[in-house]
N, C-alpha and C positions, 0 to 999 in steps of 0.2 A: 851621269851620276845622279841618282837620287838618294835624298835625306830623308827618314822616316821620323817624322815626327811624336810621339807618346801619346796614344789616344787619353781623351778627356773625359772623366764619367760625366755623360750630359747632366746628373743631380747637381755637381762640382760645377759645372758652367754656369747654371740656372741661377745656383743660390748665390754665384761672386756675381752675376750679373743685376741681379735683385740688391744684390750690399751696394754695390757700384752706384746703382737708381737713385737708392737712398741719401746716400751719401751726397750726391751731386742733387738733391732737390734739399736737404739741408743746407748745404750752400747757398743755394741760389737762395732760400728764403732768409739766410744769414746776413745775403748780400743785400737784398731788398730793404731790408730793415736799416740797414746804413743812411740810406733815405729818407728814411722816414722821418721829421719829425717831431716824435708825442714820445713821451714816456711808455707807454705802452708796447711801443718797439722792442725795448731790453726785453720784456717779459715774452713777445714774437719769437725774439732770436732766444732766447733763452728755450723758452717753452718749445716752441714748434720744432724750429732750427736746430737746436742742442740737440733734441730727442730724435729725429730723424738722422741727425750723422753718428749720434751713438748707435741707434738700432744698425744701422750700414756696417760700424764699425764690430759690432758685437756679429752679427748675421756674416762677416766675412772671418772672423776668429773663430767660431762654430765651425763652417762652412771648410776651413781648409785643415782642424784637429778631428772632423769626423771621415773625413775622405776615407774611401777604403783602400788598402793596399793591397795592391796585385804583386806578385813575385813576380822578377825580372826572365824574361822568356817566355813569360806568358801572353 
């Protein structure tokens, strides 16, 4: 018994995998910042941090409202 899974338009892979990227090196510089510290930190997480998990987060709302749709049986 085999299950046939729904092929993926490789664009739709690429750009959730890019939002994914984003998103988790936002983090990580959110998380660094926690460490830190200087005053300058807030403006780090703010600046760098905020704006890179927003792009991830905007780049995978794009990403899954442009998808194209194939009819079923195709």
């Amino acid at each position: 018994m085999t299950t046939s899974t729904p092929a993926v338009d490789p664009r739709l892979r690429r750009r959730l995998r890019l939002a994914g990227i984003l998103v988790a090196l936002g983090l990580i510089v959110e998380a660094a910042t926690m460490f830190w510290p200087h005053p300058t930190a807030f403006l780090v997480f703010l600046g760098l941090g905020g704006l890179l998990v927003a792009a991830g987060v905007l780049l995978y709302l794009v990403a899954i409202v442009t998808v194209p749709v194939t009819p079923p049986g195709s």
